[in-house]
Structures are given as C-alpha cells and as structure tokens.
C-alpha positions, 0 to 999 in steps of 0.5 A: 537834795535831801542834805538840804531838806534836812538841814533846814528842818533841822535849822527851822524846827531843830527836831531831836536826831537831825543834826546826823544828816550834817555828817559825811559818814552818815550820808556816806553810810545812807548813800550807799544803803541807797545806792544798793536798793537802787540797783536791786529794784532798778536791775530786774527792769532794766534787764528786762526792758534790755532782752524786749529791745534786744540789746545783747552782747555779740560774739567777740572773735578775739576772746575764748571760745568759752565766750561764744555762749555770752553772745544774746547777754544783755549789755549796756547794764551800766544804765543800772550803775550809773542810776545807782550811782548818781542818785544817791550823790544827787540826794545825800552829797553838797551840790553846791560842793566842787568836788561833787559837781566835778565827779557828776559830770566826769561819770554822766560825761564819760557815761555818755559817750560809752552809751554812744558808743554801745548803743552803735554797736548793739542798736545800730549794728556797726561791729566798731560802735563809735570810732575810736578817735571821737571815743578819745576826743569825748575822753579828752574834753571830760579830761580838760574840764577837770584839769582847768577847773581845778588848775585854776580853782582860786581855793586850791591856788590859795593853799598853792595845792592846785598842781602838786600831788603827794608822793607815797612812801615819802613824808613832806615830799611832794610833786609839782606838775607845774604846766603839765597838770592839765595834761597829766589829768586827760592822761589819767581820765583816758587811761583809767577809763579804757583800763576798765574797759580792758578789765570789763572781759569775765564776769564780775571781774570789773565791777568787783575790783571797781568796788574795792578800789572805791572803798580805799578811795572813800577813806583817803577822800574822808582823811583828805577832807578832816583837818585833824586827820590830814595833819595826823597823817601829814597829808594835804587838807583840802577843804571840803574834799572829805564830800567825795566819800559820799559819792565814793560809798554809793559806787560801792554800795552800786558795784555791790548791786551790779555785780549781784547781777554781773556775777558768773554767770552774768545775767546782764554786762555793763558795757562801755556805758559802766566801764567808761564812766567808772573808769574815768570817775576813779582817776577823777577822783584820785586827781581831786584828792591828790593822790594821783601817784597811788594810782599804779598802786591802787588800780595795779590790776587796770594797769596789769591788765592794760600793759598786757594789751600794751605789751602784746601788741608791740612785741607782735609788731616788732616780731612780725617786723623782724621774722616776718611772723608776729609772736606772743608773750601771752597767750592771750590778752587782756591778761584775764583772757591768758589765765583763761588759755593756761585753763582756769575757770572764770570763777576762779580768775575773778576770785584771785584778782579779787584778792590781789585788789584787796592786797592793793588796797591794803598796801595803799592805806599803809602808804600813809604810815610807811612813810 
C-alpha cells in the first residue's frame, strides 16, 4: 500500500528522495524495522488480552518433567508474528506481484488452520485440538493452490522454469519434477509446517532458527530476482522474484520481535497458529525461488528434529512387534527433548541448535559457488 502511495508521489510531484521506495532492499530494510515495531507494540497486548481470556498452554504428558511449570503460559502467540508479519508485506511489498500474493495466502491460510486448531484445544477444551487428518487436508489445499498456480503460470512456462528446480553443488544442472510438481509442493508445504511444529517444544528454539533460516532466504529470494546476479551465479532469474525479500526480511524482523517474548523463559508460545504457518511459508518460499533441493540443507535442524519423531516411533513399532516390548533410540523425542533427558538445560540446547542453523546457512550460500 505504501509502495504505491509512494510511487505515485514520486510520479506526480517527483520530490527529491522518493525514488528509494522503488528499491527491494529499501523496502526490505523498512519491512523489517516495521516488522519489529509491530511485534514490541503489539506483544504486550496480546499477551495480556491471552492471560484475560485464559488461553495458556496445558501440561503435556509426553515432554520433560521440567515442562509441567510451562502449563498456565500463554499460547497462540503466533497472532503476534503473523500480524507482524503480514503487515509489513501488505504495506511495503508489490500486491500486484504473484509472488507476494501466493506467500500472504500460504502464511494467512495455513495460520488459519493452526488457529482452529488452538483454538480447540485451549478454548474449547478437547485434549487433540483439530484432528489430524482435517489438519493435513488444510495443509494439502494451501499445498495444491501453490503448486497449480505456479505449474500453470504462463510467465514461468514461457522460460520452461515452472517444474524444474536447481541442484546444488552442481553448475548447469537441473531438475525437472515434470508431472509430480504439484505433488512434490503439497509434500514440502505438509512437511516443513509439522517440522516447525515438532521444533516448536523449548523456548525460542522454533522461532529463532525460523529467523535464520528467513535471512538465508531474503538474499537467495533477492539474487534470484536480479538479473545480473542470477547470471553472475548461474542461477534461474525468475522476473520479479527478488519481491519475496521484502516478505522475508519482515519474518525476520518479526521471529526477532517474538522471540524477545518466546525467550527462556517464555512469556507467551506461538502455537500452531505460528508454527504451522511459518512452516508452510518457508518451503513456500524455497518452491517459488526453485531451491527446493537446499531444503534438507537449509531446515537441517526441522528435518533432524522431524526424522527423530519418524525414527522413534517406527523402531518402537517394529521392536514392540518383534519382542513384545517397544524400545527407543532416543531418549526422547523430538530430538531437543533427548538433549533435555542426557541434562542440558534449555538454554543451552536452544544456543547450540542456534549455532548449527548458522552453519547451515553458511554452507547454503556457498552452494552457489561450490559448484
């Protein structure tokens, strides 16, 4: 909204300085900033009007006993990062970009259903908030509008781009998902919004590595959408992409506003509300910039964190199948609840996954040379 305001000031009365609000990294820069302020100002109210109503988080059996004394913290605090998120785009991104209106509906559809979803289990009371396979089929059709918009998107078919994908590590080579590109994007939207999810367990942990892996995203989005840079790096230029860093930079100036109230200890958690939706908004974006292979890289922590569950409970399975007693391979899971087992603290988990994300992210961006 104020892109266009801008602009036609700056058409109409060309005032000295306007033209800076043409620029991606400006508005990036300026949604971020906005982003942040939204969360500070936002949070404490929020907050508040969460404890008045009681919506707080119940005791969950199958963490820590160190969680019991989470029970009563209010939840569904991804109200704050979703307004903090989507306001900003709303005012400084292209409304008329594809791209932009494709990640406002990912991030307000699947926000939706984690709300339903909280909003079960801490207002209405029932223990399994919305059941899981109304939860996946929210997740599938946020998943099918994505994949057919960009399948049959007549500027992406016109570059023969609108099924391929890069490889990394590899120069001039790419991927064609051919007929399975659709459903290789509801595979990723599902999947990188229950990793979240899983992740979602200690203080900051979710929302910090979410804000990490946002940065990486608003440079790839940003080379991905400049000509001379997508050509520099050998990489796909997709027209107009380079408008999803604006959307990127305000996730993180808002996972840096959230988690100034999700740190240990954690005055408010985001719930499904946040984890689902941002999730689903981070493999959303790695499909519209074609980097959706960097995705094991990028989220190594989600998928650590996801294969964990994956792993615990089939080996339980097949042991309660072949001795007549389930067994574990870890402690516990999701993966942060087995560090929490062997006796590290929360801080300390949430610092050291913190640094692995970094590292990630590092080894992402010299994919593009390491080639």
């Amino acid at each position: 909204m104020l892109y266009y305001f801008f602009n036609f000031i700056e058409k109409v009365y060309a005032p000295p300085g306007f033209s800076l609000f043409k620029y991606i990294t400006f508005r990036a820069a300026a949604a971020a900033l906005t982003a942040l302020l939204i969360a500070f100002v936002a949070g404490p109210w929020v907050i508040k009007k969460l404890k008045e109503h009681q919506i707080g988080e119940t005791a969950k059996i199958e963490a820590p006993k160190s969680h019991l004394s989470k029970a009563g913290t209010p939840t569904m605090g991804g109200l704050i990062v979703l307004l903090s998120v989507l306001l900003p785009t709303l005012l400084w991104g292209d409304l008329k970009n594809m791209y932009i209106l494709l990640i406002i509906v990912v991030t307000a559809g699947l926000g939706a259903v984690g709300f339903i979803d909280d909003y079960l289990k801490v207002v209405r009371k029932k223990p399994k908030g919305l059941i899981g396979k109304y939860k996946i089929v929210g997740q599938i059709i946020i998943g099918i509008i994505l994949g057919s918009v960009l399948y049959f998107s007549p500027e992406l078919k016109l570059i023969n781009a609108n099924t391929i994908t890069t490889v990394p590590f590899f120069k001039n080579l790419e991927f064609n998902f051919s007929v399975f590109y659709i459903p290789m994007v509801i595979f990723i939207i599902v999947g990188t919004s229950n990793a979240v999810n899983l992740t979602d367990g200690l203080d900051g942990l979710a929302i910090g590595i979410v804000g990490i892996v946002s940065l990486t995203l608003a440079v790839l989005a940003y080379v991905s959408g400049n000509i001379e840079f997508s050509r520099y790096l050998n990489i796909i230029y997709l027209r107009g992409n380079g408008e999803l860093t604006v959307y990127c930079a305000a996730l993180v100036g808002a996972a840096l506003g959230f988690l100034w109230y999700n740190a240990f200890p954690a005055q408010v958690f985001m719930g499904d509300t946040g984890s689902l939706a941002l999730g689903g908004a981070l493999g959303a974006i790695c499909v519209m910039i074609k980097k959706e292979l960097l995705l094991p890289i990028l989220g190594g922590i989600f998928l650590a964190e996801t294969l964990s569950v994956i792993i615990q409970k089939a080996y339980f399975k097949y042991t309660k199948r072949k001795y007549g007693e389930g067994r574990r391979i870890f402690k516990m899971a999701p993966l942060h609840h087995h560090f929490e087992m062997l006796g590290w603290s929360e801080p300390k988990i949430v610092t050291r996954f913190y640094i692995i994300a970094i590292l990630l992210m590092i080894l992402s961006l010299t994919t593009f040379k390491v080639r």
